[in-house]
C-alpha positions as CSV (number, residue, x, y, z in Angstrom):
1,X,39.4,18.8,95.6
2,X,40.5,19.2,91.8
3,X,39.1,22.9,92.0
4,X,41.4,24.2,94.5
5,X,45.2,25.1,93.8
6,X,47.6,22.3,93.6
7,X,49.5,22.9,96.8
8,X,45.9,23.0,98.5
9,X,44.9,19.8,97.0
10,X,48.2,18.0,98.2
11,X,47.6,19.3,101.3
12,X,44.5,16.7,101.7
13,X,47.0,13.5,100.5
14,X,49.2,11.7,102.8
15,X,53.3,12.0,102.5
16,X,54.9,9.3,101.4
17,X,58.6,11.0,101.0
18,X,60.2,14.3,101.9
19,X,63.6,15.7,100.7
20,X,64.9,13.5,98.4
21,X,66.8,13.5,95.3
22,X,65.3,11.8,92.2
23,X,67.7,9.8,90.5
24,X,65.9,7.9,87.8
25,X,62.9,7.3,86.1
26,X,62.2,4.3,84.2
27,X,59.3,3.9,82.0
28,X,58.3,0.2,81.1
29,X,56.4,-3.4,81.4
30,X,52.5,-2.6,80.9
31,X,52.1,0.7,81.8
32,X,54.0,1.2,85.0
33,X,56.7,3.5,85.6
34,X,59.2,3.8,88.7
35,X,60.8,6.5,90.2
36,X,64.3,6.2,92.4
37,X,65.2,7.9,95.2
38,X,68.3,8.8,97.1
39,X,68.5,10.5,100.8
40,X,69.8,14.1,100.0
41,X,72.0,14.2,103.0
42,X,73.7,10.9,102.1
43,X,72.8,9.7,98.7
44,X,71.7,6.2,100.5
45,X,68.9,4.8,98.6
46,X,65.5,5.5,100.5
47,X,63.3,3.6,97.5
48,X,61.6,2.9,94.3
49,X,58.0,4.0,94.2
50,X,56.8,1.7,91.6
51,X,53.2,3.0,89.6
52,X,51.3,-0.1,87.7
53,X,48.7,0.7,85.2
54,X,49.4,4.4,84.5
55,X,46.4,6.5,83.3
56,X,47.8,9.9,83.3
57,X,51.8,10.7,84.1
58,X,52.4,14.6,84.0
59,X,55.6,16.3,84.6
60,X,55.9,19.8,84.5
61,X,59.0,22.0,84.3
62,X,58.5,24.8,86.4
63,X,61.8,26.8,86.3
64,X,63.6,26.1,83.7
65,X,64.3,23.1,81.3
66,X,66.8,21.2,83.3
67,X,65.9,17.8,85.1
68,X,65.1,18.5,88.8
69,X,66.9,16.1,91.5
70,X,65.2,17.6,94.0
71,X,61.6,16.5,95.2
72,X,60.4,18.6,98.8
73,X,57.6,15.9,99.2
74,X,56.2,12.8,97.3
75,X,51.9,12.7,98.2
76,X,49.5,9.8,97.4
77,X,46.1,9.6,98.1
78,X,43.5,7.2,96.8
79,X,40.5,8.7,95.3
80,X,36.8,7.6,95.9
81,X,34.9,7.4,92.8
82,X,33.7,10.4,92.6
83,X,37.2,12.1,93.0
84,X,38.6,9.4,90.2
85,X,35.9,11.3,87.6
86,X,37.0,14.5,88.6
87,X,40.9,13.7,88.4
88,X,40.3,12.0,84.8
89,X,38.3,15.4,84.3
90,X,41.2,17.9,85.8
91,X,43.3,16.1,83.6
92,X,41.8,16.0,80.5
93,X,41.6,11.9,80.2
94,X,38.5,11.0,78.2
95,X,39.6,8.3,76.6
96,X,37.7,5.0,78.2
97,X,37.0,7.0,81.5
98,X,34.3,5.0,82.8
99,X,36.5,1.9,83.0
100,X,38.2,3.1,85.8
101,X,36.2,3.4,89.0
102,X,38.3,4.3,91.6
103,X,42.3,5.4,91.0
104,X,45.2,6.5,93.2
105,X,46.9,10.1,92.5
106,X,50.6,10.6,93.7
107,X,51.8,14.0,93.3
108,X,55.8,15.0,93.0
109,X,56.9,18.4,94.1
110,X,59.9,21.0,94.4
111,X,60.6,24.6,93.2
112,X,61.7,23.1,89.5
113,X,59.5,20.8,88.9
114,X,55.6,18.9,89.1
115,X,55.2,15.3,88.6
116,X,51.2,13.8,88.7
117,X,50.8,10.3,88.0
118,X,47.0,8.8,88.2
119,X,47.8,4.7,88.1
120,X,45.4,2.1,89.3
121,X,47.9,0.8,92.0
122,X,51.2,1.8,93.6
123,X,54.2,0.0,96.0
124,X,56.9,1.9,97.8
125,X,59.4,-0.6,97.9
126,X,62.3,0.4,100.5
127,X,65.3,-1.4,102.5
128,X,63.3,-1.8,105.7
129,X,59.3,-1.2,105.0
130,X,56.7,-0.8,102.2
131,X,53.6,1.1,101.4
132,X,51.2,0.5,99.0
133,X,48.0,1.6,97.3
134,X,46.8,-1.4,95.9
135,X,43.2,-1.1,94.5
């Protein structure tokens, strides 16, 4: 998976979120980290997707060096073992790497910006349903 492109490798994850405006992003408590979203059309809240136990958190300026509010799609998938050792290799974790035996990836894209986050669990908390990666 990790040898292809980036936009080939999402295409193998499941979408949690399109078109939505990313409003905040708090890091905090024991390695988690949550993002905030708001409906572009709207600016309802749509939800918090809430990371525990971050490994790797990457974000990637793409155009320029302005925060992006724009996010096309929001992808998670959660890796089999032998995809966990090839994300913690794609992304140059090496530190305590065979303590983690299988991981979930969520991916954050637009035309400004990247955002890859390997955690050990994940909880999209919204107003009327949730989705989660628990490990």
């Amino acid at each position: 998976m990790f040898e292809k492109k980036v936009y080939e490798w999402r295409s193998h994850m499941n979408k949690l979120l399109s078109n939505v405006s990313l409003v905040e992003i708090k890091i905090g408590g024991i390695n988690e980290t949550s993002f905030v979203f708001l409906n572009t059309n709207n600016g309802k809240y749509v939800g918090t997707l809430l990371c525990k136990n971050v490994i790797k958190l990457i974000y990637e300026n793409v155009e320029n060096d302005s925060f992006a509010c724009f996010i096309a799609e929001v992808y998670s998938k959660k890796l089999t073992t032998e995809e966990t050792k090839k994300a913690l290799d794609h992304f140059k974790f090496i530190f305590n790497e065979l303590k983690y035996n299988e991981l979930c990836l969520l991916s954050m894209e637009s035309g400004e910006i990247d955002i890859d986050i390997l955690c050990e669990s994940f909880e999209l908390k919204q107003e009327y349903a949730s989705t989660s990666g628990m490990m």
